[in-house]
LOSE-951494 format. One line per field, with one value per atom (N, C-alpha, C): residue in one letter; atom name; residue number from 1; y, z, x negated. Coordinates in steps of 0.001 Angstrom, whole numbers. Layout:
aa (A | ...)
at (CA | ...)
i (NUM | ...)
c2 (Y | ...)
c3 (Z | ...)
c1 (X | ...)
//
This chain:
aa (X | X | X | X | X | X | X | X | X | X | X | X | X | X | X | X | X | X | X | X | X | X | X | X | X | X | X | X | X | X | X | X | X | X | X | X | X | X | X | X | X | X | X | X | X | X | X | X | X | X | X | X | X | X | X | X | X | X | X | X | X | X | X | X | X | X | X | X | X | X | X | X | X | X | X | X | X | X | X | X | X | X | X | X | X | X | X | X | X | X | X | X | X | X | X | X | X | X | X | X | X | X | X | X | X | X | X | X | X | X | X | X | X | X | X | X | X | X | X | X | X | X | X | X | X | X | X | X | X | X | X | X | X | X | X | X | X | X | X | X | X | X | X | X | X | X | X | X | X | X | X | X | X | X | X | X | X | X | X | X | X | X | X | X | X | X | X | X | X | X | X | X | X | X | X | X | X | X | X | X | X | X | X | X | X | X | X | X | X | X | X | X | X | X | X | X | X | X | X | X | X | X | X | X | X | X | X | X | X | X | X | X | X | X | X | X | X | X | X | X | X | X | X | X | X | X | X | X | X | X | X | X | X | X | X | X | X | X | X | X | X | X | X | X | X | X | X | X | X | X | X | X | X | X | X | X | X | X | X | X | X | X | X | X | X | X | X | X | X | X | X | X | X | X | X | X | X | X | X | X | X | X | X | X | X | X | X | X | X | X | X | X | X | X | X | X | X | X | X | X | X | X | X | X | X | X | X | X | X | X | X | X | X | X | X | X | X | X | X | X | X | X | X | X | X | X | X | X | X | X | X | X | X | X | X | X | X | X | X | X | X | X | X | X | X | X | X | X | X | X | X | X | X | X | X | X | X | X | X | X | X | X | X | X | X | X | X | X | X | X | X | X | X | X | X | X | X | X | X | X | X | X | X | X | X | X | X | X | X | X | X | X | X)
at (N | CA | C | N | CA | C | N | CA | C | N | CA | C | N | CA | C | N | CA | C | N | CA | C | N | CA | C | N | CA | C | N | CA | C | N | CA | C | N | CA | C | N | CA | C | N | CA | C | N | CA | C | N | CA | C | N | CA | C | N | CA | C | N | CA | C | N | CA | C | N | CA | C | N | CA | C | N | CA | C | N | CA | C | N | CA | C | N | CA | C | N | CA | C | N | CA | C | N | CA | C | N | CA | C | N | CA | C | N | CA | C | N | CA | C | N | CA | C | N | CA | C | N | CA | C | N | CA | C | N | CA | C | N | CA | C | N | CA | C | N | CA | C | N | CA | C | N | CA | C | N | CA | C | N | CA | C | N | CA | C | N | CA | C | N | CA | C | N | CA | C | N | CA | C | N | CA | C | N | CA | C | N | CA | C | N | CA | C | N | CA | C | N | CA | C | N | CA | C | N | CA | C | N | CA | C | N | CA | C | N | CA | C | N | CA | C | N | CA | C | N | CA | C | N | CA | C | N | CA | C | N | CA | C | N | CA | C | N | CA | C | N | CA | C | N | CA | C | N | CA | C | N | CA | C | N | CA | C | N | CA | C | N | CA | C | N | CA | C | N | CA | C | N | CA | C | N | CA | C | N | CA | C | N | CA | C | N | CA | C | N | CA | C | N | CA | C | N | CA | C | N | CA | C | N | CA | C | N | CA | C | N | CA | C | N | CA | C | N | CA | C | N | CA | C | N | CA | C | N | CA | C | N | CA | C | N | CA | C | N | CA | C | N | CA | C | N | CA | C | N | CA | C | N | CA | C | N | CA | C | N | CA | C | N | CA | C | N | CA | C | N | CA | C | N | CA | C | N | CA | C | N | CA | C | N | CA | C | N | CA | C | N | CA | C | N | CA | C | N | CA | C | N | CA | C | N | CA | C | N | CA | C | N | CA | C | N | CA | C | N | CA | C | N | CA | C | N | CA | C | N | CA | C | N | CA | C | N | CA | C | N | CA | C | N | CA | C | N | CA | C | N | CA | C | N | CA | C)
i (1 | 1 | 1 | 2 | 2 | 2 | 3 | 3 | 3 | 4 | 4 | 4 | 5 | 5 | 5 | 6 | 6 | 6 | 7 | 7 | 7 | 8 | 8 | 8 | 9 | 9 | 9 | 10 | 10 | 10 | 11 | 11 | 11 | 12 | 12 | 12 | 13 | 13 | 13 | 14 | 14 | 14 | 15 | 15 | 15 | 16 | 16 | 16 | 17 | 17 | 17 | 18 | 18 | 18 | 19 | 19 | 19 | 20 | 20 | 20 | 21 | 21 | 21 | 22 | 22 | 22 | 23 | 23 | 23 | 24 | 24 | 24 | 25 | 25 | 25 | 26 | 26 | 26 | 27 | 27 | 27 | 28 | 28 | 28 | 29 | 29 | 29 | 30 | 30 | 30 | 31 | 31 | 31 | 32 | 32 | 32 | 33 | 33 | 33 | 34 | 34 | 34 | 35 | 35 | 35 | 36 | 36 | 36 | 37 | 37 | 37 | 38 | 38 | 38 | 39 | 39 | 39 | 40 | 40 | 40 | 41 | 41 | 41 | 42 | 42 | 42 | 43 | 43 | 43 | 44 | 44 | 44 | 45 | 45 | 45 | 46 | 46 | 46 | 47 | 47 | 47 | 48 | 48 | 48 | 49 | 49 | 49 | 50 | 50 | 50 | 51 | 51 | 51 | 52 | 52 | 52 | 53 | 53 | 53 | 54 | 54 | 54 | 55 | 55 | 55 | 56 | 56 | 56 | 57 | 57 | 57 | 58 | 58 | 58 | 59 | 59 | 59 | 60 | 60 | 60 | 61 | 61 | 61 | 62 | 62 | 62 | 63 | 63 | 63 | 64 | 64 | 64 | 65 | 65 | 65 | 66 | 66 | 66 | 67 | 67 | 67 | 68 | 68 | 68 | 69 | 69 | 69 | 70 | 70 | 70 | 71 | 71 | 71 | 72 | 72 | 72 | 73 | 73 | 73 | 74 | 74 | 74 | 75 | 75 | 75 | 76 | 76 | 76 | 77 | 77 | 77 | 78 | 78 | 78 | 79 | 79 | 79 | 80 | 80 | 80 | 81 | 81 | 81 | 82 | 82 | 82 | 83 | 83 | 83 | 84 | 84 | 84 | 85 | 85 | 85 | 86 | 86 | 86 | 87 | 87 | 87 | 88 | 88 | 88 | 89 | 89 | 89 | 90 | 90 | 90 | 91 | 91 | 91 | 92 | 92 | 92 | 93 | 93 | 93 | 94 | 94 | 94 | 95 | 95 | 95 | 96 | 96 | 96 | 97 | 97 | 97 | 98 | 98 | 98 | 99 | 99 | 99 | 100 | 100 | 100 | 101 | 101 | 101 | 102 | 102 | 102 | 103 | 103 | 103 | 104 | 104 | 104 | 105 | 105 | 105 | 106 | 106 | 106 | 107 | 107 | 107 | 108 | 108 | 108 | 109 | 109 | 109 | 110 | 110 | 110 | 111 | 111 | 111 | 112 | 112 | 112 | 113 | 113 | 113 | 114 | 114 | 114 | 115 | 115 | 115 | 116 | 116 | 116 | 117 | 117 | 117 | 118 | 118 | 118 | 119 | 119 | 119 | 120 | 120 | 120 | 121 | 121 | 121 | 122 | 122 | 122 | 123 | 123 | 123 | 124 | 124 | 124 | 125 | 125 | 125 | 126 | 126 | 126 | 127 | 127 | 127 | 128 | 128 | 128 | 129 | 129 | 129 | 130 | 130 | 130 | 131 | 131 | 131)
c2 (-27975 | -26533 | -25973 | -24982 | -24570 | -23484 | -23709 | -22527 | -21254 | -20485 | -19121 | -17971 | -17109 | -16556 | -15743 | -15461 | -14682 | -13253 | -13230 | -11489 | -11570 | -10428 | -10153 | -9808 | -10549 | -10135 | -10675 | -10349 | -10383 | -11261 | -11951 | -13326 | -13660 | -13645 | -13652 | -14718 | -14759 | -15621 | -15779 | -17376 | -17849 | -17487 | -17207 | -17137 | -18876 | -18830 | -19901 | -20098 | -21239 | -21805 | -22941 | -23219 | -24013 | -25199 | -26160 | -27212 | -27681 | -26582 | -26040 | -25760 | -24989 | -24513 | -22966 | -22235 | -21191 | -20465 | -18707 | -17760 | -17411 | -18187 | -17754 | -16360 | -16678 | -15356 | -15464 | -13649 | -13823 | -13360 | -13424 | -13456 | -12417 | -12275 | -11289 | -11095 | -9895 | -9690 | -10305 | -10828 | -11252 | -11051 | -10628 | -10330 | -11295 | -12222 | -13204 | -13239 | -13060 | -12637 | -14095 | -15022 | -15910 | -16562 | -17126 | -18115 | -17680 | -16196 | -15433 | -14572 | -14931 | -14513 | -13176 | -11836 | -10445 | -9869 | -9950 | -9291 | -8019 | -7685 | -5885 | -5430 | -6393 | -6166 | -5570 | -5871 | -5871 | -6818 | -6702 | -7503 | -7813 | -8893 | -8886 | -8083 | -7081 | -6079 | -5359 | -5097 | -3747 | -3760 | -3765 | -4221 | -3346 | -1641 | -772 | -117 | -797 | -360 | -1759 | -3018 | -3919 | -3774 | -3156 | -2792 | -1772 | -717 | 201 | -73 | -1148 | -2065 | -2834 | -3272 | -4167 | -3210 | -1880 | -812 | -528 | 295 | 223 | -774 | -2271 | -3187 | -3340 | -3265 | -3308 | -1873 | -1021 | 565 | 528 | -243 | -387 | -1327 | -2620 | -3320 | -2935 | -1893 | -1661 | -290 | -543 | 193 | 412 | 1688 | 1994 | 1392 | 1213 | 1065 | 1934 | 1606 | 2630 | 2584 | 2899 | 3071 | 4050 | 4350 | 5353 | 5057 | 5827 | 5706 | 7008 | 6958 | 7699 | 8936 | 10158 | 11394 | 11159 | 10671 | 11116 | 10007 | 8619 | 7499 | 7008 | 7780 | 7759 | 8661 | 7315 | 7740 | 8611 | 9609 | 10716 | 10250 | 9190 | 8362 | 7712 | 7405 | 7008 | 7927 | 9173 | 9982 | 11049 | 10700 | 11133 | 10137 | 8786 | 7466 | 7699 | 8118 | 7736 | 9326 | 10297 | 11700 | 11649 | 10306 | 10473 | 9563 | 8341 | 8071 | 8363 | 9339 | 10341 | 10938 | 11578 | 12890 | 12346 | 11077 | 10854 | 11599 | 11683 | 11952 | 13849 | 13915 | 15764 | 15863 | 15611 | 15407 | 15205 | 14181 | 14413 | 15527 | 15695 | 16920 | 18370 | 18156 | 19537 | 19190 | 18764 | 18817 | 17806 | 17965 | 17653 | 16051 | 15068 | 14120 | 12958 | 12265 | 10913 | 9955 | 9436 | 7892 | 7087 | 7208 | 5674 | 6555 | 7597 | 8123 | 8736 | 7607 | 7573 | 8201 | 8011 | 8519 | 10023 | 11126 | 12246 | 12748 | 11429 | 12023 | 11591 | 12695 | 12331 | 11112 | 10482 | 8834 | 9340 | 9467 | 9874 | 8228 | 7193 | 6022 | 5331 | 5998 | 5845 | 6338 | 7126 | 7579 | 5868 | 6309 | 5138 | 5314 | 3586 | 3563 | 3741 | 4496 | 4598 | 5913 | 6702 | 8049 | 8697 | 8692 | 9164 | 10500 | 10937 | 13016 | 13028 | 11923 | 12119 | 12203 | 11341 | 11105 | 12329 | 13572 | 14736 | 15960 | 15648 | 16796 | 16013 | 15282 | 14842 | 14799 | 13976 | 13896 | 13165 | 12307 | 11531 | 12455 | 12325 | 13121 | 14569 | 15276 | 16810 | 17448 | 17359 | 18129 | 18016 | 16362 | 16020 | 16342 | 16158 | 17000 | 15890 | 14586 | 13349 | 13150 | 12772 | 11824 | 10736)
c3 (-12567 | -12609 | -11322 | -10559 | -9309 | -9631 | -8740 | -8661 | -8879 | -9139 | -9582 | -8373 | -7584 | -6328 | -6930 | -5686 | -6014 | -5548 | -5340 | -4383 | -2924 | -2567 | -1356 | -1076 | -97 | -667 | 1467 | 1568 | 2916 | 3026 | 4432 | 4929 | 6126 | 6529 | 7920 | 8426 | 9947 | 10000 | 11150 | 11050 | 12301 | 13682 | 14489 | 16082 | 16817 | 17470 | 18175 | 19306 | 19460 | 21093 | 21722 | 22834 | 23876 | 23536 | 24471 | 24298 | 24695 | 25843 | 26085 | 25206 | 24069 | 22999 | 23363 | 24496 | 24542 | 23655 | 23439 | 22808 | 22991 | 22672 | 23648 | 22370 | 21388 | 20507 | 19337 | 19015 | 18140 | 16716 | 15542 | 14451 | 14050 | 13681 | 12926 | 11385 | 11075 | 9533 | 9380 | 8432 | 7926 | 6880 | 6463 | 5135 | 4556 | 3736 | 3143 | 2055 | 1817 | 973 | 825 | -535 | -741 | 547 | 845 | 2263 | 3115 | 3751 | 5186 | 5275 | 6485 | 7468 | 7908 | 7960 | 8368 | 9101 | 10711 | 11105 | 10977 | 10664 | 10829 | 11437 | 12839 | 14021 | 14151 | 13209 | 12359 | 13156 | 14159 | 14687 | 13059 | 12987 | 11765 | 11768 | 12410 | 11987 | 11452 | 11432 | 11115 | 9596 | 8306 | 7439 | 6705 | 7009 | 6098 | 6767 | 8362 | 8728 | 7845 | 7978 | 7197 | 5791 | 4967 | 3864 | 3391 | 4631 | 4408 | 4875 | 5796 | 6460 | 4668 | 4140 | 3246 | 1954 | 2034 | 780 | 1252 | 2393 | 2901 | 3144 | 2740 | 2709 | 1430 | 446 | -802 | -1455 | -916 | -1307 | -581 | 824 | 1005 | 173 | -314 | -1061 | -2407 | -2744 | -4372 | -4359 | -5065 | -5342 | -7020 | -7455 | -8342 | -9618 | -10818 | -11643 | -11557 | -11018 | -11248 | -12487 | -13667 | -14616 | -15872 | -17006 | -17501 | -18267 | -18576 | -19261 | -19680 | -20665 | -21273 | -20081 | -19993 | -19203 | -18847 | -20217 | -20137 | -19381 | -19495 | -18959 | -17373 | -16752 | -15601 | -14430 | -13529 | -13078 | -12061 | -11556 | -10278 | -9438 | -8809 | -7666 | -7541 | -8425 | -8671 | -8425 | -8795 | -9111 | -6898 | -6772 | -5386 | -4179 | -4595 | -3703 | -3942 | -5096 | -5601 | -4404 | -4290 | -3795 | -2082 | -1559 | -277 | 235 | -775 | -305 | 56 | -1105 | -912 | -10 | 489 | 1841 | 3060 | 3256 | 4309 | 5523 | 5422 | 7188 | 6773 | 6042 | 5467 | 6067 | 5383 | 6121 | 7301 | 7902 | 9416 | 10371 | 9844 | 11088 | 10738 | 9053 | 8873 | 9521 | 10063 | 10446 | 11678 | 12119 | 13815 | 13888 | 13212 | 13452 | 13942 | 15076 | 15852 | 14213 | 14598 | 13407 | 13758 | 14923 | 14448 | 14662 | 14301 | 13836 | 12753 | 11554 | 10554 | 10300 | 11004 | 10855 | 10184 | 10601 | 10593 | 9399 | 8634 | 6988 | 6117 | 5256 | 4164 | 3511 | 3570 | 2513 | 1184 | 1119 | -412 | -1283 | -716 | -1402 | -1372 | -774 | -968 | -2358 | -2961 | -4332 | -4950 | -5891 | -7037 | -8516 | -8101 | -9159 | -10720 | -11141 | -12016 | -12698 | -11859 | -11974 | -12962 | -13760 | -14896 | -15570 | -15954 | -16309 | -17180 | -17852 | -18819 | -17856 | -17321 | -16503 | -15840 | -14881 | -14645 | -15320 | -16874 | -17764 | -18242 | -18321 | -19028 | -20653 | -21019 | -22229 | -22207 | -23326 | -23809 | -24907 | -24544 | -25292 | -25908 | -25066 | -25128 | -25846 | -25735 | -26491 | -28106 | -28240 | -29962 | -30423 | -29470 | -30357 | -30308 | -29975 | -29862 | -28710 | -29249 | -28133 | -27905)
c1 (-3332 | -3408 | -2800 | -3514 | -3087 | -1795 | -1343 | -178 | -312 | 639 | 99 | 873 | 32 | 406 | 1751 | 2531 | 3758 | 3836 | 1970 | 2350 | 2454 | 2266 | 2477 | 4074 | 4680 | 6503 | 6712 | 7806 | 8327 | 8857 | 8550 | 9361 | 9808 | 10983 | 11628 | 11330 | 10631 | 10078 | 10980 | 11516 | 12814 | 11994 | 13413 | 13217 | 12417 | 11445 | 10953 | 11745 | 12136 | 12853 | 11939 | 12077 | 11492 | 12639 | 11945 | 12457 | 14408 | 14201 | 15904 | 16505 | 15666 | 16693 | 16771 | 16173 | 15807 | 15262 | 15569 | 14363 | 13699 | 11799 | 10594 | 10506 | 10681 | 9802 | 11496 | 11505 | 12729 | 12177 | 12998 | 12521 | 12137 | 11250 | 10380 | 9848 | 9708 | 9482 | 7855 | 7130 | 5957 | 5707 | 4387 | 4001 | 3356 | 4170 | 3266 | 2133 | 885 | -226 | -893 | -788 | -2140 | -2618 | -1229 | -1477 | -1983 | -1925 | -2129 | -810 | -490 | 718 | -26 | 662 | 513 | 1307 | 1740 | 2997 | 3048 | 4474 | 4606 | 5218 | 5405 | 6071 | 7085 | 8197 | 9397 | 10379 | 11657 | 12235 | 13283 | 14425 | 14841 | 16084 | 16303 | 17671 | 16352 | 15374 | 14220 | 13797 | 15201 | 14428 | 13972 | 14079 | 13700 | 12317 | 11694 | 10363 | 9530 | 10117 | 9619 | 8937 | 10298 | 9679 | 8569 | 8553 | 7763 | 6363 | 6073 | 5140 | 4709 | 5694 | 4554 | 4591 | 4817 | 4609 | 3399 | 2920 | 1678 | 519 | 866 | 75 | 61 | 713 | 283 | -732 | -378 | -1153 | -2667 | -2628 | -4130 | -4610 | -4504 | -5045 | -5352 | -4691 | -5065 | -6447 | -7116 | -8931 | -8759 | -8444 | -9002 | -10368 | -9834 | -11243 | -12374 | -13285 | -14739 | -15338 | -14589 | -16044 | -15611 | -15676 | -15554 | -14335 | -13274 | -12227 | -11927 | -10941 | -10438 | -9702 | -9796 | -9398 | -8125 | -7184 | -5762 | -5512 | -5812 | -5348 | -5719 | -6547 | -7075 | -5935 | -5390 | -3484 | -4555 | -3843 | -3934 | -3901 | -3287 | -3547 | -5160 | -5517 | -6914 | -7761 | -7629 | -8441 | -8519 | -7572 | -7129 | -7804 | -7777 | -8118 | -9787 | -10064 | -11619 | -12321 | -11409 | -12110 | -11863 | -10937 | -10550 | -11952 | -11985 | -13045 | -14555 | -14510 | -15862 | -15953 | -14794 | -14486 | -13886 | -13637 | -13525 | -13976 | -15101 | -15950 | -15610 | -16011 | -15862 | -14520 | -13457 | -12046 | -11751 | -12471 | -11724 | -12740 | -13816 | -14617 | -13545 | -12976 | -12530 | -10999 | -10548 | -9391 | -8963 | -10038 | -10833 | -9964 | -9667 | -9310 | -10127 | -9536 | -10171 | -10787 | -10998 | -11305 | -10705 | -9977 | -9071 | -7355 | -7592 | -6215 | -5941 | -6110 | -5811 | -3880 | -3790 | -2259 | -1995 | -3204 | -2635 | -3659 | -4314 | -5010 | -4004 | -3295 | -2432 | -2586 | -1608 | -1477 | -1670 | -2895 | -3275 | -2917 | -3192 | -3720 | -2071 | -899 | 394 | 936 | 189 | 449 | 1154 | 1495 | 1786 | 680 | 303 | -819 | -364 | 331 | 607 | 1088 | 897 | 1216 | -228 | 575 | -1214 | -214 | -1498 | -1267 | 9 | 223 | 1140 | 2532 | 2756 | 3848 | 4013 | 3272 | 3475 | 4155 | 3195 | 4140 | 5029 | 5340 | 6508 | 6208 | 5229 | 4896 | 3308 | 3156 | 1656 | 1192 | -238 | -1256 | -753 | -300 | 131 | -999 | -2017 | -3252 | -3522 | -2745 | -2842 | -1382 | -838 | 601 | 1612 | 1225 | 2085 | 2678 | 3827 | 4493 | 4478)
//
């Protein structure tokens, strides 16, 4: 039975030396994913751009369910990722952005996948009366 992956999680990857024992390359943060190495060009005092390097590598990898579900249970992050993708090009002519400067379209897809309607009001199925 094959192993079971551990996620995408961060890994300091040691400084390289030459045969002197010199520092050709110093240690750096890595995003380890299902046996591919990802740098986030993270020296290793850098550990809070690190972490925010593999929060953003986990938020691009996650895609919403496409298919019909229940209203209440469908998280806002989904529902936000599913409309950025529609409006992409609409979005950047309306707010004159390059295409490869993604930087300056809101991290809609930074949401947390788990933010569903209930979690906003502060209460499940508000309409039936339950908590």
């Amino acid at each position: 039975m094959p192993r079971r992956s551990k996620g995408a999680r961060l890994h300091l990857k040691a400084a390289r030396r030459d045969k002197a024992g010199k520092i050709t390359h110093r240690a750096t943060w890595i995003i380890r994913d299902n046996g591919l190495d990802i740098s986030t060009g993270c020296a290793s005092d850098e550990i809070t751009a690190a972490e925010q390097a593999l929060k953003d590598y986990i938020a691009s990898k996650y895609a919403p369910k496409r298919k019909a579900q229940d209203i209440e249970s469908i998280p806002i992050g989904d529902v936000l990722s599913i409309y950025l993708d529609a409006e992409l090009a609409k979005l950047r002519d309306r707010f004159k952005v390059a295409e490869d400067d993604e930087e300056t379209i809101p991290g809609i897809r930074k949401f947390k996948a788990d933010w569903a309607p209930e979690r906003l009001v502060g209460r499940k199925n508000a309409s039936r009366g339950r908590r």
